[in-house]
C-alpha positions in Angstrom: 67.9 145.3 134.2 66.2 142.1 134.7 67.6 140.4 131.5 71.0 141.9 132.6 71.0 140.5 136.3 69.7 136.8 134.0 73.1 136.8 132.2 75.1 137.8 134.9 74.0 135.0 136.8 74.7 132.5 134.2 78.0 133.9 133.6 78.9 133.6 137.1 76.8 129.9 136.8 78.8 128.7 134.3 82.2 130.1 135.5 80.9 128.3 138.9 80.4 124.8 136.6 83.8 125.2 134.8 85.7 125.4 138.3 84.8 122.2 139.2 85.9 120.9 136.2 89.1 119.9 134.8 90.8 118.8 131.2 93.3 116.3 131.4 96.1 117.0 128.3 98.2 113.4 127.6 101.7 114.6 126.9 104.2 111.4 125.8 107.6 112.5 127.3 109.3 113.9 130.0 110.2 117.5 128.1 106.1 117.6 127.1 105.3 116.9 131.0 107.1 119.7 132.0 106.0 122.5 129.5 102.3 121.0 130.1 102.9 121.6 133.7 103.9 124.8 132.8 101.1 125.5 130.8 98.8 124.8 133.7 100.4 127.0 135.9 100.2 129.8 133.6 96.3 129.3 132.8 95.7 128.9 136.5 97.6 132.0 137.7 95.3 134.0 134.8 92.1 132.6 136.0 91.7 130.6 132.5 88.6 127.8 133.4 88.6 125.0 133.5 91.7 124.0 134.8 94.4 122.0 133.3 95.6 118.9 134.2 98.4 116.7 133.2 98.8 113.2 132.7 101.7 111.6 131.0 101.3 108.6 128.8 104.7 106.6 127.1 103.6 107.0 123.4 100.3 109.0 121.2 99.1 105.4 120.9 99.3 104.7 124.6 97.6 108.5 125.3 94.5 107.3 122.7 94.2 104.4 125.2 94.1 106.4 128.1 91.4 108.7 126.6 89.4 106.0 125.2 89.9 104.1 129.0 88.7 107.9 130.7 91.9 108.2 132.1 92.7 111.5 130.1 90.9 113.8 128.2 93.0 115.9 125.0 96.2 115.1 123.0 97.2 117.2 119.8 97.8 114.3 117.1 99.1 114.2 113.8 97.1 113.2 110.8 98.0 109.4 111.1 97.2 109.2 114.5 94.2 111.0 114.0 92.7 108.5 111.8 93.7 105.4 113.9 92.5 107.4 116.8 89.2 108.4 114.8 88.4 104.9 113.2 89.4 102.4 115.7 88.9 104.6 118.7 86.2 106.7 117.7 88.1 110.5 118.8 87.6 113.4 116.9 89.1 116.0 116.3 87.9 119.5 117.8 90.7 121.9 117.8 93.1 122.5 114.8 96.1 124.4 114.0 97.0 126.9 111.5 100.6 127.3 110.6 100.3 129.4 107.3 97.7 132.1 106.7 98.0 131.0 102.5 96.9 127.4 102.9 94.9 128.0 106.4 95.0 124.1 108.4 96.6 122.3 105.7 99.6 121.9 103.8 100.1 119.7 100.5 102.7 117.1 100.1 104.0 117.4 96.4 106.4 115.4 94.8 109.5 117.5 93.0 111.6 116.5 90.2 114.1 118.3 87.6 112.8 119.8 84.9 115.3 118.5 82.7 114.3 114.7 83.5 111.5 112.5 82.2 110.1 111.1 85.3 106.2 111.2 85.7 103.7 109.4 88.5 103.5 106.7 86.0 107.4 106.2 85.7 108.9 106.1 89.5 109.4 102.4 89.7 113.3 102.1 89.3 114.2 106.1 90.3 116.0 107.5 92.8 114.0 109.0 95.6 114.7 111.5 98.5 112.4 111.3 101.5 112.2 113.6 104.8 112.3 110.9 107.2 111.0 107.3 107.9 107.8 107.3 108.7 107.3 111.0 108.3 103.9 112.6 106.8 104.4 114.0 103.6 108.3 112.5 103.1 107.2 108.9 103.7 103.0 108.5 104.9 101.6 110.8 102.1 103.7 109.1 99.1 104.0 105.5 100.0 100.4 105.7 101.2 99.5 107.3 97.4 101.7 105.0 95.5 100.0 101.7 97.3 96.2 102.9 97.1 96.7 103.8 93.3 97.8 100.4 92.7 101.5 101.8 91.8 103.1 100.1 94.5 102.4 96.1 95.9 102.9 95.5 99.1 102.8 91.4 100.0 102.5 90.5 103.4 102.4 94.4 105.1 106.1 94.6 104.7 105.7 98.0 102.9 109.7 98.8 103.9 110.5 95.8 101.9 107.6 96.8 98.9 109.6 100.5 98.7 113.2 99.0 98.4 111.9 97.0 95.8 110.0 99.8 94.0 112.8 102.4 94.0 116.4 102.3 92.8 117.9 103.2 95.9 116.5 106.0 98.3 117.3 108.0 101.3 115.0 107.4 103.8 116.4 109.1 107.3 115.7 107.1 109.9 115.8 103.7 108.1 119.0 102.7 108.9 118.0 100.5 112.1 115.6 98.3 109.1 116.3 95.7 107.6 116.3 96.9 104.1 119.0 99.9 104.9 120.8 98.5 102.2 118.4 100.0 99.5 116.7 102.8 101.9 120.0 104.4 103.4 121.5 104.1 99.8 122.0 107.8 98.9 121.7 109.2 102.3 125.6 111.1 102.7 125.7 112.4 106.4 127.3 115.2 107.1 131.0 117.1 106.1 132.6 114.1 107.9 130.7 111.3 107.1 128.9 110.9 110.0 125.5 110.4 110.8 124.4 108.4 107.8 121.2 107.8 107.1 120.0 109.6 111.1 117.2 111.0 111.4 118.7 114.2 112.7 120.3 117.3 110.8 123.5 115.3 110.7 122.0 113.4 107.8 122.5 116.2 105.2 119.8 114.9 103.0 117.3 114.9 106.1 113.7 117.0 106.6 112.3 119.3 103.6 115.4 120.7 103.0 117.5 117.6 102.8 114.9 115.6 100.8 114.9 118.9 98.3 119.1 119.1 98.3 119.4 115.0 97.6 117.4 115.7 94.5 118.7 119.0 93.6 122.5 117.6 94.4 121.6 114.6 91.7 121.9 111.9 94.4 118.2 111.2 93.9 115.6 111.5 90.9 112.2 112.7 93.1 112.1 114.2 96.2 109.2 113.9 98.6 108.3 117.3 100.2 105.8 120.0 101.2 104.5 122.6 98.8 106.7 125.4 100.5 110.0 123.0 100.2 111.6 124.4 96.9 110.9 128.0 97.2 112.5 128.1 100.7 115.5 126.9 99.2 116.0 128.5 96.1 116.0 132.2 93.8 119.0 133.8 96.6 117.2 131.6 99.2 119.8 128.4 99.1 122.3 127.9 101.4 125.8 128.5 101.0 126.9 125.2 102.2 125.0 123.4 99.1 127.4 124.9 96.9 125.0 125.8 93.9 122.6 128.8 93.4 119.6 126.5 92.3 115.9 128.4 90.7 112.7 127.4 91.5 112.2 127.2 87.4 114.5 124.1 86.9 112.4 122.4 89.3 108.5 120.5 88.3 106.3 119.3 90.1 104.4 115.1 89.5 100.7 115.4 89.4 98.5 112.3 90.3 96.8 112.1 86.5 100.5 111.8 85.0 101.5 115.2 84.1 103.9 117.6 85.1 103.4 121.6 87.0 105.3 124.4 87.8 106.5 124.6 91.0 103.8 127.3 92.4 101.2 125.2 91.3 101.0 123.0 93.8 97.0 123.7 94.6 96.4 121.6 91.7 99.5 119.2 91.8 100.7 117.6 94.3 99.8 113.8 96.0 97.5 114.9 99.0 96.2 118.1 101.1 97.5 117.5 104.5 95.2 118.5 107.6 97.0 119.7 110.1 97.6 118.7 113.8 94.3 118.6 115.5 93.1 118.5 119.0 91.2 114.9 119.9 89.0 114.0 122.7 86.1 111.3 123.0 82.9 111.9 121.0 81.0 112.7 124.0 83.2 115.7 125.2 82.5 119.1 124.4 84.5 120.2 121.6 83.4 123.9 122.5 84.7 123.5 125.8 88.1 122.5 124.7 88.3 125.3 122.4 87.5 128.4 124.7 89.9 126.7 127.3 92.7 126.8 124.4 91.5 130.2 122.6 91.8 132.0 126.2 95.4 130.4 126.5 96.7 131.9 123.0 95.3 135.4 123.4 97.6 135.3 126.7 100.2 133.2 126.1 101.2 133.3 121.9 103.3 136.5 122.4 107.0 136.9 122.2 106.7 139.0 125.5 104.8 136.4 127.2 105.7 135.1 130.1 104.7 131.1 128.6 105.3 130.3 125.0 102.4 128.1 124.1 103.9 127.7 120.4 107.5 127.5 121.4 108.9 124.4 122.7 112.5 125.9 122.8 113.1 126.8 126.2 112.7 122.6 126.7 115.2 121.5 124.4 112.8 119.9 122.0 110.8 120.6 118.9 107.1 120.6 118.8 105.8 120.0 122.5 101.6 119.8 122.9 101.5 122.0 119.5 103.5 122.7 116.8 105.9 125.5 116.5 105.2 126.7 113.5 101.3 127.0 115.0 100.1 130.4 114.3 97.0 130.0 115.9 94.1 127.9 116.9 91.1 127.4 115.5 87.9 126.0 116.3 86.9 122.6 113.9 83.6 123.0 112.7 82.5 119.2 111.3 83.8 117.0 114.0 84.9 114.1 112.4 87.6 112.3 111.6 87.3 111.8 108.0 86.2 115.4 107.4 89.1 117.0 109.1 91.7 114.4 107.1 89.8 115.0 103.7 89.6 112.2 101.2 93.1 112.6 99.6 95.2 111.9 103.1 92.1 109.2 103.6 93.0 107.3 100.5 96.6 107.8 101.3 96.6 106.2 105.1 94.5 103.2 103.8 96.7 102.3 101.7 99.6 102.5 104.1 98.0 101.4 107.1 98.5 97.5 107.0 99.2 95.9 110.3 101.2 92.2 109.9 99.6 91.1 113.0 96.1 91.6 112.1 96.8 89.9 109.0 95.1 86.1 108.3 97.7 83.8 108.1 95.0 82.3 105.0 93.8 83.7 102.2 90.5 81.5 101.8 89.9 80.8 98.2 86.5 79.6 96.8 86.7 77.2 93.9 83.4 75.5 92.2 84.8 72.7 90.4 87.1 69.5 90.8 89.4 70.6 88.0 89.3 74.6 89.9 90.2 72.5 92.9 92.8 70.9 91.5 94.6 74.2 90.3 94.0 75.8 93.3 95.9 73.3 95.4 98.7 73.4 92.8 98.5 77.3 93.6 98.5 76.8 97.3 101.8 74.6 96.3 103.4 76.7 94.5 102.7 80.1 96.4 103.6 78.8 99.9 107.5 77.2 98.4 107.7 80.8 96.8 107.0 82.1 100.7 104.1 84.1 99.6 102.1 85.9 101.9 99.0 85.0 102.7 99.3 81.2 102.0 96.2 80.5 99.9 93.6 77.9 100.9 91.1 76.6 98.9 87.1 76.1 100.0 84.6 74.0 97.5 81.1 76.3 96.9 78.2 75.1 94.9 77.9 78.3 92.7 78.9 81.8 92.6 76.4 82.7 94.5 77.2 80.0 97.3 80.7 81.8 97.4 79.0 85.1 97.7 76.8 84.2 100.8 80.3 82.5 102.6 82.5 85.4 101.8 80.2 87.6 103.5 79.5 85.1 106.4 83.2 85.0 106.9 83.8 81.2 106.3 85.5 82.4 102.6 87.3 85.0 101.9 87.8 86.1 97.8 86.5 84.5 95.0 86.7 85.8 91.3 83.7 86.6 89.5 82.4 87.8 85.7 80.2 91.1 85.6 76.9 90.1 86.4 78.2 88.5 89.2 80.3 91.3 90.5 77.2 93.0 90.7 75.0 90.4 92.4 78.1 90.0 94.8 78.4 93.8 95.6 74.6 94.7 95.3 73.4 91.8 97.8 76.4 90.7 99.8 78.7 94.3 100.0 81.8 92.5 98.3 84.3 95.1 96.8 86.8 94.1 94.1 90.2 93.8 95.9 92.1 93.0 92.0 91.1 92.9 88.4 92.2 91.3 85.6 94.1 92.7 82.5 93.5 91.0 79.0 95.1 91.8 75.8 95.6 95.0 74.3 92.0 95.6 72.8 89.3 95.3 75.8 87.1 92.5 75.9 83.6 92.6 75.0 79.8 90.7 75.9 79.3 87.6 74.9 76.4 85.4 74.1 74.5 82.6 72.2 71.2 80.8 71.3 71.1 81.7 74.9 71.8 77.9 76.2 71.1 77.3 79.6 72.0 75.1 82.6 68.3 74.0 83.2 66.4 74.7 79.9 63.0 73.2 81.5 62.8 76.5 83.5 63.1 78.6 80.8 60.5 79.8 77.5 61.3 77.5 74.9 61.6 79.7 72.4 65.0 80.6 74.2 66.3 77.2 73.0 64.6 77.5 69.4 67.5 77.4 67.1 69.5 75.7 69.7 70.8 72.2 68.0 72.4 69.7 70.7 75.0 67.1 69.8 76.1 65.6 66.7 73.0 63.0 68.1 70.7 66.1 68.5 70.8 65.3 72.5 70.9 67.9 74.9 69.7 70.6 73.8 70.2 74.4 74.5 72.3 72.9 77.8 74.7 75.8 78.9 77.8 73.5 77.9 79.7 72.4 74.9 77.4 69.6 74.4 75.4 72.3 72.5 77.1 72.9 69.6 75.9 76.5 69.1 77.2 77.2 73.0 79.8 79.9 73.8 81.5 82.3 71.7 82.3 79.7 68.4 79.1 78.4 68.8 77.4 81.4 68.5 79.2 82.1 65.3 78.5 79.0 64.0 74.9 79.5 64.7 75.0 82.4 62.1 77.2 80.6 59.7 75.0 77.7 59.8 71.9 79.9 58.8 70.3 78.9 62.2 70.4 82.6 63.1 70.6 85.7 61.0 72.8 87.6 64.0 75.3 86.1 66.4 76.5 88.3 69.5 79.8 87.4 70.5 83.1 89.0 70.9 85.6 91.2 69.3 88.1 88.5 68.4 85.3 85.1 67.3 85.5 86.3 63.7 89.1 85.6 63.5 89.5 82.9 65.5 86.6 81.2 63.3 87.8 82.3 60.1 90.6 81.9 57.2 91.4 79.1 58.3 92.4 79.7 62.2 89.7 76.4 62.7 90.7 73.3 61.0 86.5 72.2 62.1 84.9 71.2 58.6 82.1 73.8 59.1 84.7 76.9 59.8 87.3 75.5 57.5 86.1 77.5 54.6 85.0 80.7 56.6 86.5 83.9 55.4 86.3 86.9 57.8 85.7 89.3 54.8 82.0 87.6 54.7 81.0 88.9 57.8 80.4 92.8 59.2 79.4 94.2 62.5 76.5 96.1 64.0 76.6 99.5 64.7 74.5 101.1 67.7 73.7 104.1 65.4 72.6 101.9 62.8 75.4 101.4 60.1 77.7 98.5 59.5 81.4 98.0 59.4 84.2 95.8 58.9 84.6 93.1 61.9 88.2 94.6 61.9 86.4 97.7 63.4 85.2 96.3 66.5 86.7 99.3 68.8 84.6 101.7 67.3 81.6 99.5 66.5 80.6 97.7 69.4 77.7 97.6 71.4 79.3 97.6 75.1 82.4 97.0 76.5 82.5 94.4 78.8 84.2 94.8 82.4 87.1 92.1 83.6 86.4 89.3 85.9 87.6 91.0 89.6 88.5 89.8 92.7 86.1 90.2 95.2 86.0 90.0 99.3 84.8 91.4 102.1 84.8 94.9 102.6 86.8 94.5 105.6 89.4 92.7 103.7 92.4 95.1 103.6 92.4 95.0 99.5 96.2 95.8 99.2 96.9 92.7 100.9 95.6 90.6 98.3 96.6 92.5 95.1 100.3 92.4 97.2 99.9 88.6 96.9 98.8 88.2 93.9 100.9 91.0 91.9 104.2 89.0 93.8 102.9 85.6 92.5 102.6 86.8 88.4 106.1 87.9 88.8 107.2 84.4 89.4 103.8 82.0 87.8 102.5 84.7 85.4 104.2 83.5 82.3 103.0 80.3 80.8 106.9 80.2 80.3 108.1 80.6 83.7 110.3 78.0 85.2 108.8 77.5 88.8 106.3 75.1 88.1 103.0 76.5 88.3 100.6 78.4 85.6 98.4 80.9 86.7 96.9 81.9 83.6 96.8 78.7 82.0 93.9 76.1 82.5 94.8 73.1 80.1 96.7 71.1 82.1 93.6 71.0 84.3 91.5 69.9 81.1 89.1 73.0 81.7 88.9 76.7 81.1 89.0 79.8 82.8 89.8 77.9 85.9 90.2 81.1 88.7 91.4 83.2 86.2 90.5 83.7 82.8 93.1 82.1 80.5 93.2 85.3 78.1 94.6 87.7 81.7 97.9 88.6 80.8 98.3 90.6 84.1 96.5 90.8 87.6 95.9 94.6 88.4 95.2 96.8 91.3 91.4 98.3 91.7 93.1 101.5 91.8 90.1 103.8 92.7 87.8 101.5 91.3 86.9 100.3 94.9 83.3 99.5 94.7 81.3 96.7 92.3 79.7 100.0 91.1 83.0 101.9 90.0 83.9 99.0 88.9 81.1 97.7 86.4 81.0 100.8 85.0 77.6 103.1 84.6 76.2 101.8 81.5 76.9 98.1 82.4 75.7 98.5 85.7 72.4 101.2 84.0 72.0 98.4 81.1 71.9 96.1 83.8 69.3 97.4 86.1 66.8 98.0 83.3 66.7 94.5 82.5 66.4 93.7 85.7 64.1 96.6 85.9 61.8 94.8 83.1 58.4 92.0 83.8 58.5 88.6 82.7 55.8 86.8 82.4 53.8 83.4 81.2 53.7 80.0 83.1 57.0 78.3 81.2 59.2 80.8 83.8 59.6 79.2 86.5 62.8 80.5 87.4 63.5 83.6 89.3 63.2 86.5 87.5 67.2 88.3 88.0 68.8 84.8 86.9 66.6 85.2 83.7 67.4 88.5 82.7 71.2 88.1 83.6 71.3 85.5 81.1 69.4 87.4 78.5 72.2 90.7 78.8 74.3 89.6 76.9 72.2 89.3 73.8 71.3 92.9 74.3 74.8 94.0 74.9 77.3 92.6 73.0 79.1 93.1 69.9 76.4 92.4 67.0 77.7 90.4 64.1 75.8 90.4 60.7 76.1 88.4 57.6 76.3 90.9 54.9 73.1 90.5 52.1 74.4 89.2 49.2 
């Protein structure tokens, strides 16, 4: 009896606590006021604690505020505004809602085509598509948000409506008609029987919603439709209405998958662009998620009924759709990992980030850091040239000592993107966080590791048996230096190291052979070279034919990247640059400026390689450690990993060892015994 008379009295305790308190629900408009006021009504005539107040805000933004200010306390939120609310405001989510028993708190946004077409992932640009609605999760957030993060889509400047008319070959994108790229978005919207409507975002557009997104693709006016997983089964086999006219099946219909292939139309588990989380609950971190929920969970059991006397999922009886919850909410349920990013899962993550991108928190400069007077000299021409093109940001360029000087200003915030080589991608993202915003693309067959007689900037520091077979200039001066004046430096001298019997391997890459041989160098020691002479080095032991290098190569070297702050918003830049090698790309464009092209600089590789033919997105590749690669970055470490010593090393060890990589991973090159 004793333990019985305990829990009474904390029952009656904590029904005591819970009087005295009250939740504050945000509601945005004057029809979600009134069924909130409703609402509390109804949980206060049924005794439901605590009570419920509420407090009307103009927008979902301006309720986040209010929350955030303690001015309110809950607002249901969609997945977009869940993350802003969650990573700039620091809500989460508590309470979430199931719609369909099949997919529990999430559904999947899948993009549909015909199965008679070609179309892929890979092959949008220049189709027809058929979205659900500006701004709209899975017709317009989900898709555009995939398409930028997987490097598909460039967007310059934020102006993602202008990025999508330019990506597609007309769309119809409800609402889009007030922008200023209608033209192309509101191309194949129809409106309704009369012509009216066009392009609204309202059932008089007859390509608007699921169903209209699925009936512009299914009518031909489109070549993809954006919808949810459900979409094309609600609308077809007996299920399609008669005003479309046609009896479509669900088995002339495909689904895109995200690694370039094609699905049927059920299986949209495994194909589609991204799981959806449902609409969730938010409050501030410090409020009791389990609070919220038994207020809620006592409201549904009463109130989720046809008979009852409040609809809680029902936003008819106020002339709208989808007040406080969603009407097609089955139930609520209680959200176990309170977190943003759990609840949104890392599919809709990588979808938002790529779509969030606000133009007024962008820099108006793109800081550039250049180490050289002929790298300044391109730069400014770049600067030129981007800004009369109107690119977005306008590029301005900062001097830095060395890489590394870069490195330590991009993360102190006085630079903001530099392009580095391998090991420095890793020195930049292992001791100063930099990520790769954009990579560079060179031809067809990758490149590989390079090296030489290992010639140095400062030979003094280093064991001189580094610089043994190391010959200088024609006047045997310098010396192993790390420049041309060694004529055994870079990839040609290297070669010419071997050819020259100064060596008996040179490690250089893929293409030296060639460029060295039957008579591609006019140079009197190459001029009688013939690339038959030579064979490669096998890692499991054999030799082959220099022609053979894809399959006989020691490691495959990773392209120079981009890198910046981890801050930086990464599509931003690749937007930037991906606009600028449309117009100064070709080193036979007309507008004036090179970027792939260092001669009329009289230098090399100035920031770009010469050999990129195209800058490309980092695609998922978002970290110097994607990036690299793991037997780079693991061939890396271990030399790192490794003790020098003796008194000649006076240098630290790391810049030693990250000159001596490439001699252990690069393409070995024999002369063959005679």
């Amino acid at each position: 009896m004793r333990g019985s008379s305990a829990a009474l009295w904390f029952c009656l305790a904590l029904r005591t606590a819970l009087s005295r308190m009250e939740v504050r629900w945000c509601t945005t408009s004057d029809p979600e006021q009134q069924k909130c006021s409703n609402m509390s009504k109804s949980f206060q005539e049924a005794g439901i604690q605590p009570s419920l107040l509420c407090v009307q805000g103009t927008s979902a933004d301006h309720c986040v505020q209010l929350i955030t200010a303690l001015e309110a306390d809950a607002i249901t939120l969609d997945g977009g505004a869940i993350y802003e609310a969650g990573k700039e405001h620091g809500l989460k989510p508590v309470v979430g809602e199931v719609y369909d028993q099949e997919v529990g708190t999430s559904y999947y946004a899948v993009a549909v085509v015909k199965r008679s077409s070609n179309v892929t992932i890979n092959t949008l640009k220049g189709v027809r598509s058929c979205h659900t609605g500006i701004n709209r999760t899975v017709g317009w957030n989900v898709p555009v948000g995939y398409l930028v993060d997987s490097g598909r889509l460039s967007v310059m400047g934020c102006d993602v409506l202008k990025a999508v008319s330019d990506y597609f070959g007309g769309s119809c994108v409800p609402g889009a008609g007030e922008t200023r790229y209608s033209e192309s978005l509101c191309r194949l919207c129809r409106g309704n029987t009369a012509g009216e409507g066009v392009c609204d975002k309202s059932p008089l557009e007859r390509y608007y919603d699921y169903s209209g997104a699925f009936r512009c693709l299914a009518e031909g006016a489109g070549d993809v439709a954006f919808v949810k997983h459900s979409t094309v089964l609600e609308n077809t086999d007996g299920k399609t209405l008669p005003s479309w006219g046609q009896a479509l099946l669900s088995q002339d219909f495909e689904l895109l998958c995200r690694d370039g292939s094609r699905a049927d139309i059920t299986e949209w588990r495994q194909c589609h662009l991204a799981r959806v989380p449902a609409h969730a609950v938010v409050v501030r971190a410090n409020t009791d998620g389990g609070l919220i929920f038994r207020l809620l969970n006592e409201g549904q059991r009463l109130f989720s009924h046809e008979d009852s006397s409040f609809q809680m999922f029902s936003s008819e009886a106020y002339g709208q759709k989808n007040l406080l919850f969603k009407d097609a909410t089955s139930e609520l349920v209680p959200i176990a990992t309170q977190t943003y990013e759990a609840w949104l899962g890392p599919e809709y993550l990588h979808a938002m980030k790529g779509l969030l991108c606000d133009p007024n928190r962008m820099p108006h400069y793109l800081r550039w850091c250049v180490l050289s007077t002929p790298e300044i000299q391109k730069c400014g021409d770049m600067a030129v040239a981007f800004s009369r093109q109107r690119l977005k940001p306008e590029i301005q360029c900062v001097s830095a000592e060395s890489p590394q000087d870069c490195m330590e200003r991009i993360q102190a915030g006085q630079i903001d993107a530099v392009t580095l080589s391998g090991e420095d991608i890793y020195a930049a993202g292992k001791t100063y966080s930099l990520v790769p915003a954009a990579g560079e693309r060179y031809a067809p067959v990758s490149e590989f590791f390079s090296a030489s007689c290992v010639p140095v900037n400062n030979p003094k520091h280093y064991p001189s048996s580094l610089c043994t077979l190391c010959v200088g200039d024609e006047q045997g001066r310098n010396k192993c230096v790390g420049n041309s004046q060694e004529r055994y430096f870079g990839y040609s001298g290297a070669f010419r190291c071997l050819v020259e019997n100064a060596g008996d391997v040179a490690f250089v890459k893929h293409t030296t052979v060639f460029d060295n041989t039957n008579g591609h160098n006019s140079e009197p020691w190459a001029a009688e070279l013939r690339s038959e002479d030579y064979e490669l080095l096998c890692p499991n032991g054999a030799r082959a034919e220099v022609s053979q290098f894809a399959d006989c190569n020691l490691a495959q070297i990773p392209s120079h990247a981009v890198m910046v702050r981890p801050d930086t918003n990464i599509f931003t830049v690749y937007g930037l640059l991906d606009k600028a090698q449309d117009l100064f790309g070709d080193d036979h464009n007309k507008n004036g400026f090179k970027m792939f092209d260092s001669s009329d600089y009289h230098g090399q590789d100035l920031l770009f390689k010469d050999a990129t033919i195209r800058v490309v997105p980092v695609g998922e590749k978002t970290t110097y450690h994607d990036w690299l690669g793991l037997d780079y970055v693991a061939a890396l470490e271990g030399m790192l990993s490794q003790h020098c010593s003796g008194a000649a090393v006076t240098a630290p060890r790391a810049s030693l060892l990250l000159l001596l990589l490439p001699l252990a991973l690069t393409v070995g090159l024999l002369q063959p015994s005679l």
